[in-house]
C-alpha positions, 0 to 999 in steps of 0.5 A: 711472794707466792708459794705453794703449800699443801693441807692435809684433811682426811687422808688427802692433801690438797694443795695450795698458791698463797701470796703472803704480806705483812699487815700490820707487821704480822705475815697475813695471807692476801691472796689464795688459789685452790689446785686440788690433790695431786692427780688433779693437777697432773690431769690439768698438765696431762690435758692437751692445751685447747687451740686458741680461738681465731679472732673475728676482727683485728685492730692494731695501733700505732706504737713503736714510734709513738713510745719512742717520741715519748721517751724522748719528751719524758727524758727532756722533761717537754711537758714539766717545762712548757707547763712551767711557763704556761699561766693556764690554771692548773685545770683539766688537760694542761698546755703541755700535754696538748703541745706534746700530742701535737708534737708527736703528731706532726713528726709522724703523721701531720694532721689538721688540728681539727683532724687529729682526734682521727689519729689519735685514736688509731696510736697507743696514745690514749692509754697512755695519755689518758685525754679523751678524744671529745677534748682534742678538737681545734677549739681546744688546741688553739686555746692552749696555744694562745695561753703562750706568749712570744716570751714565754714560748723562748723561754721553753726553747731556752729551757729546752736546750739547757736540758739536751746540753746537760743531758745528751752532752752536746757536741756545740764546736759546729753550729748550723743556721739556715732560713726557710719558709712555709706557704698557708692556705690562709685567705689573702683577705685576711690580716696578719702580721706573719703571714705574708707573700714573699720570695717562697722556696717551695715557688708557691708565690700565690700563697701566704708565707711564714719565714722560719730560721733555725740553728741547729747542730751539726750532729744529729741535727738538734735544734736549739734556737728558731725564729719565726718571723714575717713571709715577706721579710728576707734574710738578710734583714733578720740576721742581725737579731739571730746575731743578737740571739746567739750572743745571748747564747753563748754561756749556755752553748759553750759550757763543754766546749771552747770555741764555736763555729757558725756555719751561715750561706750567702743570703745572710750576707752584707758588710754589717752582718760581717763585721757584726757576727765578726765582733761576737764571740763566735768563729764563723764560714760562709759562702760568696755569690759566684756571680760576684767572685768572677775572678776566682771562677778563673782559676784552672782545676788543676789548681785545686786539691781532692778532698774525698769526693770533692775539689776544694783550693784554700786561699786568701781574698780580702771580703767585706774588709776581711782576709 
């Protein structure tokens, strides 16, 4: 801890800031500034303060949102946990670093894998990070994303939600689950199993497409299981694996609460997708085809009932052999 101390030479004393530690288990001075007598200190105070140069140039970075994403991943432990389940030799940048900068990246400004460096070098990121900008190139993330298999990278998503259950406590009684798609700009020639043309959302047909399913939950939205699966492929054919998946999940996403409730729309449904989901632990909601109820599109609205903003009638209807 600093002090200031004054030294009597001559007829004058002249002070003193002094830091002292303990060295060796004796107190030892580390560290000593001059301030002169007395009526030279009360000169410095006495001088008016000399008015800041203006700066030439300003460069700002981005920062704000940036440190909040990495609180974020520190409290979740993202890096300890991909790097966990990544076979990379403990060597240079590991994959879990390069999968948090992408991560950041794409919830903020998304980039290009080869255009990244570009913005990387405009956020905070490299004082914190410490990678070198010649070491973010498209080379090198897609060779840290090849060291993580199928089964490696569901195990992370498992790992992942186990940490957001424990930590943030969840609120699990209301799941969400929907399917989406992206087109690539993937050349039509080239194979692949992902990508493929299929019904898109966002009506680029003349694009390859890959499908994306995600359950999330119903407060604030936090994913907690994907399954990317191919363009062409529709949704009523994956739900029975995402059935599958959930009851796989049930331990971990009923720890804090009793009962869980699956909220799917109509592309999902079929008799077997019912009565499958129907057998699992799970309660469930759905939707039906309003071209294929034209029955209860009869009912006057005089019969329903205002709740808020909206209308709604609650009865009884026997559906893929339930009521």
């Amino acid at each position: 801890m600093a002090s200031i101390t004054k030294r009597k030479k001559g007829n004058n004393y002249y002070y003193y800031v002094v830091e002292c530690q303990r060295v060796n288990g004796k107190p030892r001075i580390v560290k000593q500034i001059y301030l002169g007598t007395i009526k030279r200190i009360l000169q410095k105070f006495e001088q008016p303060l000399a008015k800041p140069s203006i700066p030439e140039e300003v460069d700002h970075k981005d920062f704000g949102n940036i440190t909040a994403l990495l609180s974020i991943a520190e409290k979740i432990e993202l890096v300890q946990i991909i790097d966990k389940h990544s076979k990379k030799r403990k060597q240079g940048i590991s994959v879990g670093s390069y999968m948090l900068l992408g991560t950041i990246n794409r919830a903020i400004s998304p980039k290009s894998k080869s255009g990244i460096a570009t913005w990387y070098e405009e956020t905070i990121l490299p004082r914190i990070l410490k990678i070198p900008t010649s070491l973010i190139d498209g080379k090198n993330f897609w060779d840290n994303m090849g060291h993580l298999s199928q089964e490696e990278i569901e195990a992370i998503e498992l790992d992942i939600s186990r940490v957001l259950i424990d930590k943030f406590h969840l609120r699990l009684e209301c799941l969400l689950y929907d399917t989406t798609n992206f087109f690539t700009f993937i050349n039509s020639a080239t194979e692949s199993i992902l990508a493929q043309r299929g019904h898109s959302k966002a009506h680029r047909g003349d694009l390859k497409q890959v499908n994306l399913a995600l359950l999330v939950s119903k407060d604030f939205k936090i994913p907690l299981l994907h399954l990317l699966y191919e363009g062409n492929k529709n949704d009523l054919s994956l739900f029975p694996t995402v059935t599958e998946e959930l009851v796989k999940r049930y331990k971990l996403f009923s720890k804090n609460c009793e009962k869980i409730t699956i909220v799917f729309d109509k592309g999902n449904n079929s008799e077997k997708n019912i009565k499958r989901v129907d057998k699992s632990p799970y309660s469930f909601v759905g939707s039906l085809r309003p071209s294929r109820q034209k029955k209860l599109l009869l009912i006057p609205l005089d019969r329903y009932e205002k709740i808020e903003d909206y209308h709604a009638l609650r009865l009884k209807k026997e559906v893929f052999e339930k009521t």
